[in-house]
Residue, then its C-alpha position, 0 to 999 in steps of 0.5 A: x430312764x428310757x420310759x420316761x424319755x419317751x414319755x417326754x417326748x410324748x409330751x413334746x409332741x402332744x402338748x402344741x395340740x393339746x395346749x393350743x386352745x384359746x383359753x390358755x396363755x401363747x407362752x404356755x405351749x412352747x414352753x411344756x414343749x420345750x421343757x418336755x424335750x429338755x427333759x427327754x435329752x436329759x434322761x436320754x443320757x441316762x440310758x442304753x440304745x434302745x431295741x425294738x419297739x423302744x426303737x420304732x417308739x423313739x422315731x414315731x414320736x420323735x417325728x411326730x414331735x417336730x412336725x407339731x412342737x415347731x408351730x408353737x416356737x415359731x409363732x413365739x419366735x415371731x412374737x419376739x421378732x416382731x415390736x408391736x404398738x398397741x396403738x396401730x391395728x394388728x398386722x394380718x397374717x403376713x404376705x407368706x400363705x401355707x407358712x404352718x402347713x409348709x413348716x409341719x412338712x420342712x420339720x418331717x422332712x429335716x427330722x427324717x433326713x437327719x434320723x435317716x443318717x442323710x444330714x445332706x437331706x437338710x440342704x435339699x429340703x431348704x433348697x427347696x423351700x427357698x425356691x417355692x418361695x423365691x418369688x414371694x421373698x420381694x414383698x415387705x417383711x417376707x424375706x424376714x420372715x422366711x428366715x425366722x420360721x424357716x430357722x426356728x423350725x429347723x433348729x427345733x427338728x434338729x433338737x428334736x432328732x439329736x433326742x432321739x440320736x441320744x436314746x439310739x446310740 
């Protein structure tokens, strides 16, 4: 079981790169992701800490699927969010620049902190990020968007580390 966990867990890291073509649907990505985590914590359960490799293996891949898995959820959680008419032109990127490359960043940074044993970490980091951001929350619909991308983002990190929690102890 512990195999297949890391497997999954290769796939949550794998499947947003793999899956971000433009020829494959947008709910396709986030849901292998989350399926493939889903799956991970299933089997997670099923087994003895893990030692050694395994060890270094669950950390690396859990990191590494936070860093990528959260990009495909918060544009998903965006789509949701946000009620579009077909009939009006298609809003531009929105006024948050860097949002993808800030998001891969707060994810290794929230997932680090928590396999760490630091969960203090978390407030630093959004700290942080809420003040890079500050000047910018003023502008129309930033302030909405600051919090659905910054929550999305971070619940999936701890998802992602609370998988890996579950293979260690």
């Amino acid at each position: 079981m512990t195999a297949l966990s890391l497997i999954l867990l290769g796939v949550a890291a794998a499947a947003p790169i793999l899956l971000s073509s433009k020829r494959i649907p947008h709910p396709v990505a986030p849901a292998v992701t989350v399926l493939a985590l889903g799956g991970a914590a299933l089997a997670a359960t099923a087994t003895r800490p893990v030692t050694g490799f395994a060890l270094g293996a669950t950390l690396v891949l859990a990191v590494l699927a936070a860093a990528t898995g959260g990009g495909p959820l918060v544009r998903a959680a965006f789509r949701i969010a946000v009620r579009r008419d077909d009939s009006r032109p298609q809003p531009d990127a929105g006024p948050l620049r860097g949002g993808r490359t800030i998001g891969v960043l707060e994810r290794i940074a929230v997932a680090v902190a928590i396999l760490a044993g630091w969960p203090e970490g978390l407030a630093v980091v959004l700290a942080v990020k809420g003040l890079a951001r500050y000047p910018e929350l003023r502008e129309p619909h930033a302030s909405e968007q600051f919090i659905i991308g910054t929550f999305t983002s971070v619940l999936w990190a701890i998802a992602v580390s609370g998988v890996a929690q579950a293979l260690v102890t």
